[in-house]
C-alpha positions in Angstrom: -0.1 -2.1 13.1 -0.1 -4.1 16.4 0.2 -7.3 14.3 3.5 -6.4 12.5 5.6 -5.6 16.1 5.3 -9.7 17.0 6.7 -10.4 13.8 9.6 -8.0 13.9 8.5 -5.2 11.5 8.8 -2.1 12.9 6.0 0.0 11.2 6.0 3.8 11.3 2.5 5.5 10.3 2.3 9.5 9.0 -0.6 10.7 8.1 0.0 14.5 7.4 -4.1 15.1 6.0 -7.2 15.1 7.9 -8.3 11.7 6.7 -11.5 11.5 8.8 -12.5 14.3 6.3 -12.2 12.2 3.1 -15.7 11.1 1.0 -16.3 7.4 1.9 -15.3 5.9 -1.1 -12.1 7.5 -1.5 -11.3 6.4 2.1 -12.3 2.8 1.8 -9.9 2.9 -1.3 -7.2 4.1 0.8 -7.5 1.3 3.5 -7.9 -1.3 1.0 -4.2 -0.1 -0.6 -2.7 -0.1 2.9 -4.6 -3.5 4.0 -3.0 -5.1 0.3 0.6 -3.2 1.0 0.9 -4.7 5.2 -0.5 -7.9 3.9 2.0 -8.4 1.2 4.6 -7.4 3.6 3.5 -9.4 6.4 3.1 -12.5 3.9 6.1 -11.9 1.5 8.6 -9.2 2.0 10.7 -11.1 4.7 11.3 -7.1 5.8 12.1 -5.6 9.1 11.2 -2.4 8.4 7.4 -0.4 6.8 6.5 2.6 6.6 3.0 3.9 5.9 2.4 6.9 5.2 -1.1 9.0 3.7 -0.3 12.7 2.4 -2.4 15.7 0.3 -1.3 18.0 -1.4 -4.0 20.8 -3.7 -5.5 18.1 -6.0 -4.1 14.1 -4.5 -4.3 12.2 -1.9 -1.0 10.0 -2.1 -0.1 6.7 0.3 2.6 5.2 0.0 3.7 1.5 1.6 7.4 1.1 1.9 9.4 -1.8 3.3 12.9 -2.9 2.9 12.2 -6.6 2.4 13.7 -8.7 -0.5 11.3 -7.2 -3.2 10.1 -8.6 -6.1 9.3 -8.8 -9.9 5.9 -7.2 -10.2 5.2 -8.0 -13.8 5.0 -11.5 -12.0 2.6 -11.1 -9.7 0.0 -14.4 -9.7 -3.2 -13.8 -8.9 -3.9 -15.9 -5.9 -7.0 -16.6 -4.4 -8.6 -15.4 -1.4 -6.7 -11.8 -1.5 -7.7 -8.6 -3.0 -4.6 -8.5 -4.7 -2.5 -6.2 -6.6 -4.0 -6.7 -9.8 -7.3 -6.3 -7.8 -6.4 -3.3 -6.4 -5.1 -1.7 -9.3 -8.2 -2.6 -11.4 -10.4 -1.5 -8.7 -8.4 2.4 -7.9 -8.5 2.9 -12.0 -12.8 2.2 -11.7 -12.1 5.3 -9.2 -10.3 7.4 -11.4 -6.7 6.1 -9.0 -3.9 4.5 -10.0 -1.6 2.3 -8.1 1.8 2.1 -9.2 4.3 -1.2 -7.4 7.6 -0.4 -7.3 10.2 -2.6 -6.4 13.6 -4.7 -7.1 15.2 -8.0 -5.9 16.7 -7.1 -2.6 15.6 -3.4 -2.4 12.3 -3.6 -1.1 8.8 -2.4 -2.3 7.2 0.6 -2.6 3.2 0.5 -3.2 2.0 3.9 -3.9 -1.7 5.0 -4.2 -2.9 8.1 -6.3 -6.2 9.5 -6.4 -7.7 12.6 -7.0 -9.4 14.6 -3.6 
């Protein structure tokens, strides 16, 4: 997260789960959903604020990007080259059984949460 504090983000990280404990594939999934969440807020969100945070509870493993940037439409997301993308992502957690859900408004930020069964 040493890349956001130049730009004026100030990024808080939880992680309340033991994540070096995770099977490789589900842990790879959960990078790529954090990598796609900063990026988009590095690139997009104009915010000043993230959080990221990665939590379990019996059956889920849930992380969740959070920002208070200017938000967006998400049923009008292009798909852009170069970047993994939303749609991307989302097509690539449901071939893992995951879901990714984007929620977000016009000046309330974005919240990019990731689902997946542990």
């Amino acid at each position: 997260m040493a890349r956001l504090d130049p730009r004026g983000i100030e990024a808080t990280l939880t992680i309340d789960t033991p994540v070096s404990e995770l099977p490789v594939d589900i842990a790879q999934l959960t990078y790529r959903a954090a990598q796609e969440g900063l990026r988009h807020v590095v690139a997009h969100a104009n915010a000043t604020r993230v959080l990221v945070s990665i939590s379990e509870d019996a059956d889920h493993l849930t992380l969740r990007v959070i920002d208070d940037g200017r938000g967006f439409n998400p049923e009008q997301v292009p798909q852009r080259d170069g970047h993994l993308g939303l749609r991307a992502l989302a097509g690539f957690a449901t071939s893992m059984g995951a879901e990714v859900m984007v929620e977000s408004d016009a000046g309330r930020g974005t919240e990019l949460r990731l689902e997946v069964a542990v």
